[in-house]
N, C-alpha and C positions, 0 to 999 in steps of 0.2 A: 386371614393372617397375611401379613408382608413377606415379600421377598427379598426385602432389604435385611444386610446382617445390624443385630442390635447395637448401640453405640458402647457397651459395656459387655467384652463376651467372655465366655471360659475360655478353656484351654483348646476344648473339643472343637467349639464355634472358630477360632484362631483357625485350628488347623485346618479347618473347612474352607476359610478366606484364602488363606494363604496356600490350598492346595499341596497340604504336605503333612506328615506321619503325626501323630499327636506326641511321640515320643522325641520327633526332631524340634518341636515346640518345646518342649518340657526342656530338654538340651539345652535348646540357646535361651530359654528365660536364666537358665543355669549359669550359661554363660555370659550373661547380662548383653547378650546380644540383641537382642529381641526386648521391647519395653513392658513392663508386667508387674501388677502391686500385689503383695499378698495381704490379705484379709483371714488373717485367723489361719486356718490351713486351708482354704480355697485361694488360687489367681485369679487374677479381673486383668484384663486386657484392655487397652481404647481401643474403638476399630480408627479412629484418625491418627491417633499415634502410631499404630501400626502400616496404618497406609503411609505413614510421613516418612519412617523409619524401613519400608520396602522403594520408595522414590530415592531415598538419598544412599541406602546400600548399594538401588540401581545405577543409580547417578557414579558412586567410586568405583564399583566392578569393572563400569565402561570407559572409568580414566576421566571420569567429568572432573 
């Protein structure tokens, strides 16, 4: 098995990547912060859209 995160993850695998509470996930899909499709009643995450959308959240934090 890889150690790469898969290209389509839950919520759980999200907060795993992103090193943070499963519930502050759940929040900011809320807040449409964070990019996230729902499927029925399960979320599906991209991990590229996620990595694109922690680059450019990093990018304005720092005043880029």
């Amino acid at each position: 098995m890889s150690d790469t995160p898969p290209e389509v993850m839950t919520v759980e695998q999200a907060a795993e990547l992103l090193q943070l509470d499963r519930n502050t996930v759940y929040a900011a899909i809320k807040r449409k912060e964070i990019p996230a499709q729902r499927i029925g009643k399960s979320i599906r995450l991209s991990r590229a859209a996620l990595l694109d959308w922690l680059r450019v959240s990093a990018g304005s934090a720092l005043g880029k």
